[in-house]
C-alpha positions in Angstrom: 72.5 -28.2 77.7 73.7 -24.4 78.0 75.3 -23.3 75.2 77.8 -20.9 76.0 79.6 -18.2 73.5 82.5 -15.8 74.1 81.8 -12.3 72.4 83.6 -8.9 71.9 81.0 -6.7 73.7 81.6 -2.8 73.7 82.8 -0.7 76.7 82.7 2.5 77.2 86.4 4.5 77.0 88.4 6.5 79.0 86.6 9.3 76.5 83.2 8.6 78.2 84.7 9.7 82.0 84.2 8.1 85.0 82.2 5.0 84.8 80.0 5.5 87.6 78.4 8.6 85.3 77.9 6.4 82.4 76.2 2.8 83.4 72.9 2.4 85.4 70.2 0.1 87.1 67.9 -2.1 84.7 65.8 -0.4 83.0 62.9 -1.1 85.2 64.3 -0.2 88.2 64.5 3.5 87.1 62.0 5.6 88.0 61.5 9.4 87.0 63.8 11.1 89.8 66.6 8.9 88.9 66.2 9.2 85.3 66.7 13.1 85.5 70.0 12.4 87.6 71.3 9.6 85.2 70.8 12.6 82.7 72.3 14.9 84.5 75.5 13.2 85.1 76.9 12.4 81.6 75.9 13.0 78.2 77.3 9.7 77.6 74.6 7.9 80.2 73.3 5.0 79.1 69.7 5.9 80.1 69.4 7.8 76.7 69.8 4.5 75.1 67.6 1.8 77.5 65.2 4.2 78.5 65.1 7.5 76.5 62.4 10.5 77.0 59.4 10.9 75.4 58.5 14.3 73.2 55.2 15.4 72.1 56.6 15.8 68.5 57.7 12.3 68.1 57.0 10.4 65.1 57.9 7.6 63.1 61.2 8.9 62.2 62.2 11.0 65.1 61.1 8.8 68.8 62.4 7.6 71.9 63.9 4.8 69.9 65.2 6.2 67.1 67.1 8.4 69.2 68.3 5.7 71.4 69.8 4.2 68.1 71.4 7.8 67.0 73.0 7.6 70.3 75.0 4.5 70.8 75.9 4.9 67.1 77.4 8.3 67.1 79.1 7.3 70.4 80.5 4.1 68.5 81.5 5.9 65.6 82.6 9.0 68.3 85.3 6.3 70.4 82.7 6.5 73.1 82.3 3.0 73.5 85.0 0.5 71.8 85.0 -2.6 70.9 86.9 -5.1 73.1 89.5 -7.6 71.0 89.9 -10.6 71.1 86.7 -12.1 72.1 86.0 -13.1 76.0 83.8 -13.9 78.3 83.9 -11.2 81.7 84.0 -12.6 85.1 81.6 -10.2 87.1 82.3 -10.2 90.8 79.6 -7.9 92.9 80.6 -6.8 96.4 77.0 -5.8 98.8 76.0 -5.6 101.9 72.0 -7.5 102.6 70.2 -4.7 103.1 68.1 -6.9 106.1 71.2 -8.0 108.0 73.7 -6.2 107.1 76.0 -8.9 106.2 79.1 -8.5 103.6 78.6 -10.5 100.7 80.1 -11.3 97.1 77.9 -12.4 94.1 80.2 -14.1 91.6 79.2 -14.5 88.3 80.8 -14.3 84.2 79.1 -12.1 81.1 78.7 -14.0 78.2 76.4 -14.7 75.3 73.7 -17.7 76.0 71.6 -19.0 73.1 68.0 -17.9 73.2 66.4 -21.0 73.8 62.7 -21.8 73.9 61.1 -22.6 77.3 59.8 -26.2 75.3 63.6 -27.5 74.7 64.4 -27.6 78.6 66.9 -25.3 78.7 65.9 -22.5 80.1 63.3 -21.9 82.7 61.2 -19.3 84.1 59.8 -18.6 87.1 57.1 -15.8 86.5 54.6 -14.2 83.8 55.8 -11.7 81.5 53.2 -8.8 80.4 53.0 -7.4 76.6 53.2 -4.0 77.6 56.9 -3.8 78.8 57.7 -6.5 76.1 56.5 -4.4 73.1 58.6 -1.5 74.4 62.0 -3.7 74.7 61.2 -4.8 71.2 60.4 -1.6 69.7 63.9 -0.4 71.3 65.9 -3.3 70.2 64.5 -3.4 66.4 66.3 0.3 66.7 69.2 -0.4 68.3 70.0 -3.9 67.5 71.8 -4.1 70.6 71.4 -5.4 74.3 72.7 -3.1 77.0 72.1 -4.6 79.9 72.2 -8.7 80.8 69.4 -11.5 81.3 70.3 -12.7 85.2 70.9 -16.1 84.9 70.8 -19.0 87.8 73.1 -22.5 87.3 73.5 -24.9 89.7 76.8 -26.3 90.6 77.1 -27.3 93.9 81.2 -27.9 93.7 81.8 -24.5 92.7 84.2 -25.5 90.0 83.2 -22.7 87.8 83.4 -20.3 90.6 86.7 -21.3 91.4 87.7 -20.5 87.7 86.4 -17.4 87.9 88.4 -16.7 91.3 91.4 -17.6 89.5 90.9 -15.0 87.0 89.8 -12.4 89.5 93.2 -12.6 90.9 94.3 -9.8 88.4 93.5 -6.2 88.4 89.9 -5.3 87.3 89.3 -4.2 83.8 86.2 -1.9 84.9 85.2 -1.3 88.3 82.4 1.0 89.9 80.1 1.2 93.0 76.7 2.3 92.5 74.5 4.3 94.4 73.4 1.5 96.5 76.6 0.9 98.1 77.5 -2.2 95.9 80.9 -2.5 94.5 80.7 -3.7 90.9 84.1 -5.4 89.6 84.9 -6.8 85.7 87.5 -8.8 84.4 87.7 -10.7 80.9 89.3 -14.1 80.2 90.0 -14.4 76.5 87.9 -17.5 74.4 85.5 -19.5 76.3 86.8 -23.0 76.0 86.9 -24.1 79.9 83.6 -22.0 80.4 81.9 -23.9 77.7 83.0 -27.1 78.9 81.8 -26.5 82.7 78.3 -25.1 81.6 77.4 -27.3 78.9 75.1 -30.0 81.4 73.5 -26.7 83.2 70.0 -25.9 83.1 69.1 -22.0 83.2 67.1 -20.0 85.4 66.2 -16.9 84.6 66.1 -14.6 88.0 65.6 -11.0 86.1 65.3 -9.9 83.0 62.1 -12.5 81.9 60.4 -9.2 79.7 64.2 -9.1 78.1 64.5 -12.6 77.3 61.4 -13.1 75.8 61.5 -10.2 73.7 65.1 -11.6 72.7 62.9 -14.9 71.2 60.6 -12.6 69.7 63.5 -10.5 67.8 65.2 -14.1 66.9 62.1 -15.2 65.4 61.3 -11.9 63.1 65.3 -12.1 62.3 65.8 -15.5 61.6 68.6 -14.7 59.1 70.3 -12.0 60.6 73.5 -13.1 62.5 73.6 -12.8 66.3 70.0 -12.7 66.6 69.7 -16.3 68.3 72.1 -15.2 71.4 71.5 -12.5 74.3 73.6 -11.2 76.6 73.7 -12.7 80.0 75.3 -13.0 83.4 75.5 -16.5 84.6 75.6 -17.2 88.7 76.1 -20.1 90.8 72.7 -20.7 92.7 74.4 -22.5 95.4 76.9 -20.1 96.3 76.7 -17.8 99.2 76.7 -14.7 97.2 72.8 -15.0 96.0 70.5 -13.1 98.1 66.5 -12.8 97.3 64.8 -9.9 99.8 61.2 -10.1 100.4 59.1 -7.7 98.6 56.1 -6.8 100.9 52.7 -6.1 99.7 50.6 -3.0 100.8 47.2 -2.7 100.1 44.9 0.5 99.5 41.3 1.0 98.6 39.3 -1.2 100.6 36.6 -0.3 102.9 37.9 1.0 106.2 35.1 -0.1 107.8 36.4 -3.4 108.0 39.7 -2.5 109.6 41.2 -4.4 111.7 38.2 -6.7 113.4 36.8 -7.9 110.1 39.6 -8.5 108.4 41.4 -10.3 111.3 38.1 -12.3 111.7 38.2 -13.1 108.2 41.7 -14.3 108.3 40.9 -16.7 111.7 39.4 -19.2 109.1 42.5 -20.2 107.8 45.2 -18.8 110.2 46.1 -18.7 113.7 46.4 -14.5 114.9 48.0 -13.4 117.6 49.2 -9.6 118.0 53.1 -8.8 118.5 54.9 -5.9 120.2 57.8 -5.6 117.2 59.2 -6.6 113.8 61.8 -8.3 116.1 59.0 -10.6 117.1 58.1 -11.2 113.4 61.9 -12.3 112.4 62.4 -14.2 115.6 58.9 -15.8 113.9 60.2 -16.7 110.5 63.7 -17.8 111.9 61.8 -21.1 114.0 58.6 -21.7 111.4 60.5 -24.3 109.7 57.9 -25.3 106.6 55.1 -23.6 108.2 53.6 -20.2 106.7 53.9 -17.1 108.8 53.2 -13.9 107.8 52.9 -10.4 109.1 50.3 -7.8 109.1 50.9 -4.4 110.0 47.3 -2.3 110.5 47.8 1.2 111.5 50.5 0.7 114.8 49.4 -2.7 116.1 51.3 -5.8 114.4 49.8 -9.4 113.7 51.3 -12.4 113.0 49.1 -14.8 111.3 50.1 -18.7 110.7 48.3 -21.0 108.3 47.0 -24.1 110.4 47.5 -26.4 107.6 50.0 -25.1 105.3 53.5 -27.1 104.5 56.3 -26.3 102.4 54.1 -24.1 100.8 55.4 -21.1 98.7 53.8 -17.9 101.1 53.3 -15.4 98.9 51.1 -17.8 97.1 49.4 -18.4 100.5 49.0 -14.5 100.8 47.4 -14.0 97.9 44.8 -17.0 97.9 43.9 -16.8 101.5 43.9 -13.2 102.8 44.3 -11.0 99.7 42.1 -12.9 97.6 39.4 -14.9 100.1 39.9 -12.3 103.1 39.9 -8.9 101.3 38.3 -9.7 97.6 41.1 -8.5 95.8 41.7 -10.9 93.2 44.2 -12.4 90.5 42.8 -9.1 87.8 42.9 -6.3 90.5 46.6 -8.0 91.3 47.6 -7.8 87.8 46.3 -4.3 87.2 48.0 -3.2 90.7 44.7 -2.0 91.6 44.8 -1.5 96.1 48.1 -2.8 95.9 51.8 -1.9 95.7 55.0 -3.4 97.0 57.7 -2.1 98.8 61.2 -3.7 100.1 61.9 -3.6 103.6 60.6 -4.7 106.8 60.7 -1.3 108.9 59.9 0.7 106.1 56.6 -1.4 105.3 55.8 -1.2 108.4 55.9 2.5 108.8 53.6 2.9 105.7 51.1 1.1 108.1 51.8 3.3 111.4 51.1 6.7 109.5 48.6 5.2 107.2 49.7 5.3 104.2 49.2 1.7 103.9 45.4 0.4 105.3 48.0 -2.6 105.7 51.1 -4.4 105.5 51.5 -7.7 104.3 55.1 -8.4 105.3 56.6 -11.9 104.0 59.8 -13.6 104.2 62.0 -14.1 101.6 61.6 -17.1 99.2 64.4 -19.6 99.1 66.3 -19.5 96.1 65.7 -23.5 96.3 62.3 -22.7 96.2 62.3 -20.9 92.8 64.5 -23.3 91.6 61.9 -26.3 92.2 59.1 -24.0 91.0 60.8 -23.2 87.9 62.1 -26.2 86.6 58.9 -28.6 87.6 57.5 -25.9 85.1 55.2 -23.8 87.5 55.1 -20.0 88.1 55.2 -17.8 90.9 53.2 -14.6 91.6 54.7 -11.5 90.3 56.9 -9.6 92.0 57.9 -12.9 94.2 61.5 -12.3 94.4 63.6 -9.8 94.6 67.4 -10.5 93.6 69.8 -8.2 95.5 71.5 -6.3 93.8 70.4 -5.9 90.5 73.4 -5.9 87.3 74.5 -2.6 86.2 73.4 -2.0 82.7 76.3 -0.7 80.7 79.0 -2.6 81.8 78.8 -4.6 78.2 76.8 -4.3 75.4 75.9 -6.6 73.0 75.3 -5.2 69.3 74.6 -7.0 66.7 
């Protein structure tokens, strides 16, 4: 079903400097303080390309994304970036410890191009909402550029591991790029010329896209304004195993602003007691211990101020829970609904446990809606029965560099 193509990406030389100056986080992961240090490391950074700074004298000729093209063509034409030959595909090993329990873990997955399918042929799924916004600006930038800089995340299942065990094969050599971000995670490329085994191993998979939905869908959008223009009906993507040990999704817990403090903590509590059993807890200890023995049950924590609750649904099972937190005690509970979600109106969402909780204890949080992390078999049965999941659901640790390969038509 996955059709699979080797390709000759570009790289960025020995010109460019050291490689952990040059590549960065997704685009959307990159907020204003860590755009000024991108820019600050290299000249060659690759944020001046995926996500370039705004001037009050742009135009039509002279903007964020015409620049971004001027770039990674003068740094073509410049032996910045070079063209890798023969064609490949590029085994892409990431080394990380779980930022929850510490433990050391290896994501292995292989760079490639993937044909941009649409979500009616069954090939590749999805397993949340995309918004116009962020998908105009990723079209805008690739109409420019004509080039993908960073890769779709894609999930395969294949429970045997025989395409990991290809890949380990070929990761017995010497890296061809290797770098450790600023999160600690080691970041390690090698390239296997053609694509003939690869091909034949993925060709029964379905595909599950994990990150990069905005990415992929602008990539259908830009194949169906170009359908002439060669290249255009592939994207670059990394493919991983679902069922290896490597994949890690974190929680990503909600805290919520704005609402009358009045009703803080007895009416909301009371509220909550329709649909959930409460009972107060001395520590986030409590809370894992909690989420360790609920089996299908839905348990959830709510930090308010220092005291700690843990509230489980009476009647929930095998329910997903952040669609649990958002009907019962965001939505029914507090009144904020599916538009104030959208619009991230008294809500935002942070990663880790301790550090949500500490939002709550010197109240910068009215509360903390802490969840456990979804199952990656959950998505899976989400996605591919065709459903969606709330946004911001998951949370695939760690993210793929952007930079490491890039795609130009």
């Amino acid at each position: 079903m996955a059709r699979i193509y080797p390709f000759q990406p570009y790289r960025y030389s020995a010109r460019a400097g050291a490689l952990e100056d040059l590549v960065t986080q997704p685009y959307d992961k990159i907020g204003l303080t860590m755009r000024k240090r991108y820019l600050a490391l290299s000249p060659y950074n690759l944020v001046r390309v995926i996500l370039g700074e705004r001037q009050p004298t742009d135009s039509e000729t002279d903007n964020v994304y015409t620049r971004a093209a001027g770039f990674l063509n003068q740094w073509i034409a410049a032996g910045i970036l070079k063209r890798e030959d023969p064609p490949g595909v590029f085994p892409y090993f990431q080394e990380f410890a779980d930022p929850d329990s510490g433990e050391r873990l290896t994501r292995k997955g292989f760079i490639a191009l993937g044909a941009v399918e649409d979500y009616s042929a069954g090939v590749v799924f999805r397993h949340e909402r995309t918004l116009s916004g962020p998908k105009k600006d990723r079209l805008d930038l690739l109409r420019a550029t004509r080039a993908h800089c960073g890769q779709i995340f894609m999930l395969y299942s294949d429970p045997e591991g025989a395409v990991d065990a290809f890949l380990d094969a070929a990761a017995a050599q010497a890296p061809l790029a290797e770098v450790t971000d600023e999160y600690g995670a080691a970041h390690r490329l090698w390239k296997i010329a053609g694509a003939g085994q690869i091909e034949r191993l993925m060709s029964d998979k379905k595909l599950l896209i994990a990150d990069g939905h905005h990415r992929y869908e602008t990539a259908l959008a830009f194949r169906d304004e170009n359908p002439g223009l060669p290249g255009a009906d592939r994207v670059m993507m990394t493919f991983v195993n679902m069922d290896s040990s490597g994949v890690r999704i974190l929680a990503t817990h909600r805290l919520v602003n704005g609402i009358p403090a009045e009703g803080l903590p007895d009416g909301f509590l009371r509220a909550a007691a329709d649909d959930f059993q409460v009972r107060e807890i001395d520590s986030p200890d409590r809370l894992r211990l909690a989420w360790e023995n609920c089996g299908d049950r839905t348990v959830i924590g709510a930090a308010i101020g220092s005291r700690l609750f843990l509230l489980e649904h009476r009647h929930a099972r095998g329910e997903l829970d952040v669609r649990i937190l958002h009907e019962r005690l965001l939505g029914r509970a507090l009144g904020i609904g599916d538009e104030a979600v959208r619009d991230e109106r008294h809500l935002r969402y942070m990663r880790g446990l301790e550090l949500a909780v500490e939002e709550a204890r010197r109240g910068a949080a009215q509360i903390a809606f802490l969840l456990k992390p979804v199952s990656v078999r959950q998505v899976a049965g989400i996605s591919f029965a065709g459903g969606v999941m709330p946004q911001k659901s998951t949370d695939f640790y760690p993210k793929l560099l952007s930079g490491l390969t890039i795609y130009k038509l």
